[in-house]
C-alpha positions as CSV (number, residue, x, y, z in Angstrom):
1,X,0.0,0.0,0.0
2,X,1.0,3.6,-1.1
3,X,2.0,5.3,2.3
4,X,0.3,8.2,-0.1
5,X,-3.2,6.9,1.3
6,X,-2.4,7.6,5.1
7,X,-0.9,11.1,4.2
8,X,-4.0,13.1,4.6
9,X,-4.6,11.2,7.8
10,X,-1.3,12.2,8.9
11,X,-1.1,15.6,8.0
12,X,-3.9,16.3,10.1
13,X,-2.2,14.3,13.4
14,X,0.4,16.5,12.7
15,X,-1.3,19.7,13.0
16,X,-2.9,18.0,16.4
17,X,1.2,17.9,17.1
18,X,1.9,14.2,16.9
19,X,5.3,13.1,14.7
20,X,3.9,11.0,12.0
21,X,6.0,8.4,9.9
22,X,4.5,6.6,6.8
23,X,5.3,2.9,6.0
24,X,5.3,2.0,1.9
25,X,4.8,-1.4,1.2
26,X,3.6,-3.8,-2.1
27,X,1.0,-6.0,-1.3
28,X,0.7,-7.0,-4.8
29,X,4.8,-7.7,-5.2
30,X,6.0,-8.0,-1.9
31,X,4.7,-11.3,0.9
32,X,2.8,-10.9,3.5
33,X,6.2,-11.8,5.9
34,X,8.2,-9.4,3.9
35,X,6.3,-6.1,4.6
36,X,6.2,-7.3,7.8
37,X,9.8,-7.4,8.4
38,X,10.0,-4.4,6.6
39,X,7.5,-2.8,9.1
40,X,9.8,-3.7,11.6
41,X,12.9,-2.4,10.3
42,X,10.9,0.9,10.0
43,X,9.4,0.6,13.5
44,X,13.0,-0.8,15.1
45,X,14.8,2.3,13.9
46,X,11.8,4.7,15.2
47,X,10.8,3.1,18.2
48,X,10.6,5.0,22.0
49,X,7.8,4.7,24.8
50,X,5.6,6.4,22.7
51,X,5.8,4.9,19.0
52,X,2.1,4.0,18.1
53,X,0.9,2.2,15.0
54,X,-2.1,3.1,13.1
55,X,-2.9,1.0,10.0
56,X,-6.1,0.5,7.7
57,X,-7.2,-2.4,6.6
58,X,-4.2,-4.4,5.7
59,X,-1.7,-2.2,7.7
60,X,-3.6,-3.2,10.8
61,X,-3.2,-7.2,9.9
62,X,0.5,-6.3,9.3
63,X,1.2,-4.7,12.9
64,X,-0.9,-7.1,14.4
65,X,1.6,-9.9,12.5
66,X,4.5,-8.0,13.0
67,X,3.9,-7.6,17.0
68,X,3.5,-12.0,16.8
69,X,6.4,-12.7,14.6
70,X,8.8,-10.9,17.2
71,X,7.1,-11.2,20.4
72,X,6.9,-7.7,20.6
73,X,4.8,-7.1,24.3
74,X,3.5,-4.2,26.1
75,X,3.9,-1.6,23.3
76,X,2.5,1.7,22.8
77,X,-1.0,1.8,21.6
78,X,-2.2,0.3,18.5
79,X,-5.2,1.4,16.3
80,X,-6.8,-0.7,13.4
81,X,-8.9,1.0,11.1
82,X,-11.3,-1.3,9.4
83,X,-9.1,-4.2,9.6
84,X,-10.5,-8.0,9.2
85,X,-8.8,-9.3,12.6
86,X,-11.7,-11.9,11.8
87,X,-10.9,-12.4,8.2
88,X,-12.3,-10.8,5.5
89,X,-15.6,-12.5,3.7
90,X,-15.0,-10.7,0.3
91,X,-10.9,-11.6,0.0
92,X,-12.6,-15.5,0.5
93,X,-15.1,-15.0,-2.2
94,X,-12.3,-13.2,-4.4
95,X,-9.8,-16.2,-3.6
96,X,-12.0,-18.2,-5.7
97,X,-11.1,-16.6,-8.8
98,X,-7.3,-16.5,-10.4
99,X,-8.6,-12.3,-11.2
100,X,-9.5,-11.9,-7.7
101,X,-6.6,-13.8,-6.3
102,X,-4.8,-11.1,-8.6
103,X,-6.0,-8.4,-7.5
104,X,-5.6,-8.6,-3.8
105,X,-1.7,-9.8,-4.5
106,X,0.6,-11.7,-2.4
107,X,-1.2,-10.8,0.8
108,X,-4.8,-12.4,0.2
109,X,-4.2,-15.5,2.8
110,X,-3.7,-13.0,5.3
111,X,-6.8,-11.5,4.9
112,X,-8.3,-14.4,4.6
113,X,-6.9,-15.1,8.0
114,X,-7.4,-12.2,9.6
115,X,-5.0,-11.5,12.6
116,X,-4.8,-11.6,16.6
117,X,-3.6,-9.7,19.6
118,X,-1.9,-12.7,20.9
119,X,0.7,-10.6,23.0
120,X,-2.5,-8.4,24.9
121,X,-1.8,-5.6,23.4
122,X,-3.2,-2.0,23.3
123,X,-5.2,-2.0,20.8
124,X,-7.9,0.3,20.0
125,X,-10.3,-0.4,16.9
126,X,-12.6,2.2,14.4
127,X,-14.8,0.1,12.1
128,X,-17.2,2.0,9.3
129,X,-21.1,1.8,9.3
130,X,-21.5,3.5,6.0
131,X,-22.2,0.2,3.6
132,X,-21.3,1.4,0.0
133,X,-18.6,-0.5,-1.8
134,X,-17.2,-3.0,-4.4
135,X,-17.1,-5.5,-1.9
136,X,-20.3,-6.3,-0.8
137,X,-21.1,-5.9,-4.8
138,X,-18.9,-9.0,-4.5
139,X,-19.9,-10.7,-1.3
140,X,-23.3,-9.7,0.3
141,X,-22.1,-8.9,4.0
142,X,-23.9,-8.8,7.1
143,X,-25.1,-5.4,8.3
144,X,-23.3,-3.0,9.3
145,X,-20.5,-2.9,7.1
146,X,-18.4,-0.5,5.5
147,X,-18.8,-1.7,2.0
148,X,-15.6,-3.7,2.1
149,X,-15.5,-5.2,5.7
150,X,-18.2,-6.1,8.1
151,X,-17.7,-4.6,11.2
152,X,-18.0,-8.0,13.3
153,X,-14.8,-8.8,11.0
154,X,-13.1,-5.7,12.3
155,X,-13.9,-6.6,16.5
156,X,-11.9,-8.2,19.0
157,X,-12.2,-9.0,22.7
158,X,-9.2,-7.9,23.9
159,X,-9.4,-4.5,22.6
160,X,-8.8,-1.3,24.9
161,X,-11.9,0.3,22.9
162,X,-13.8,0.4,19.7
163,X,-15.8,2.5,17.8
164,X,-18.5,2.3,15.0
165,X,-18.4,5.5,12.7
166,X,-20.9,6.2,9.7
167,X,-18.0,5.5,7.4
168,X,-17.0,3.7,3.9
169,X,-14.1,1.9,4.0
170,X,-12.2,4.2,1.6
171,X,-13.8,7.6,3.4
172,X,-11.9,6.7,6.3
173,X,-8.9,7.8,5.1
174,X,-10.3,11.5,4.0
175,X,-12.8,11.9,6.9
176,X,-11.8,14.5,9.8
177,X,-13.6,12.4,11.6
178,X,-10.7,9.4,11.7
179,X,-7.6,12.0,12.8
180,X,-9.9,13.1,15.9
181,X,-10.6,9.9,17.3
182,X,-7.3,8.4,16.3
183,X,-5.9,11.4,18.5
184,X,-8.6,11.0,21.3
185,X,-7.6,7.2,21.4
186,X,-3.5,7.6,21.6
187,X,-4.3,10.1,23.7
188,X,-6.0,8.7,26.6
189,X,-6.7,4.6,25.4
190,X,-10.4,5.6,24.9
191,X,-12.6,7.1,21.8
192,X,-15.1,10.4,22.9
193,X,-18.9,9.8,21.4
């Protein structure tokens, strides 16, 4: 993923004074294990008492994997943005097909998969309400959903906090809505209604 889609996300934490670094990765050339030890490299070289991750969709299966692989524990906090920890219902249904299987690239077991917070992690999670999108054009999901990713595919138990938003999966990373709460939730481990 183009670190070009978190920009506008991270131009506006940066006004609210956070530090903001961007991790570019191929999901369509690169594994799934390579961008995650690439994410590491990144986070390794960057890393102090108060390096958060924030990833979207894949990003978020990718820190979640990244934190397993090397047993990284009590880290700062960690927020998913519509990410399948559950596994994604439309990347299944796409699997089927050699175009589908195309065009989700090299990483499509993993969201197949999904991902866990096996270490117990801080994790905060934003899932979208807003259902319009080319996935459930593909896979009829269960309501809510952001178009893409059900929201029960986005929950997990051992979360800090969640939050629903009225959201498509792609408006989440233009809505000003998505910089506030990420701020509220590195902030203080909790989202404001």
């Amino acid at each position: 993923m183009n670190a070009f889609s978190m920009r506008l996300i991270g131009n506006r934490l940066a006004r609210k004074g956070w530090q903001v670094l961007y991790y570019d990765y191929s999901s369509m050339l690169g594994s799934f294990d390579q961008n995650v030890s690439g994410l590491y490299e990144l986070w390794r070289a960057n890393r102090s008492d108060h390096t958060h991750l924030v990833g979207h969709s894949l990003g978020g299966l990718l820190i979640l994997a990244m934190m397993d692989k090397y047993q990284l524990k009590e880290m700062p906090r960690t927020l998913l943005l519509g990410s399948p920890v559950k596994g994604s219902a439309v990347a299944k249904k796409m699997m089927a097909s050699q175009w589908g299987r195309v065009f989700l690239g090299k990483s499509v077991d993993a969201l197949v998969a999904g991902g866990e917070n096996k270490l117990g992690n801080r994790i905060g999670i934003i899932a979208g309400s807003r259902g319009i999108g080319v996935g459930h054009l593909i896979q009829k999901l269960p309501k809510p959903h952001d178009g893409v990713v059900a929201t029960d595919e986005t929950q997990m138990e051992s979360s800090e906090d969640a939050i629903i938003l009225p959201l498509t999966h792609a408006t989440m990373l233009f809505s000003k809505k998505i910089p506030n709460a990420i701020d509220q939730y590195l902030t203080s481990g909790r989202f404001v209604v």
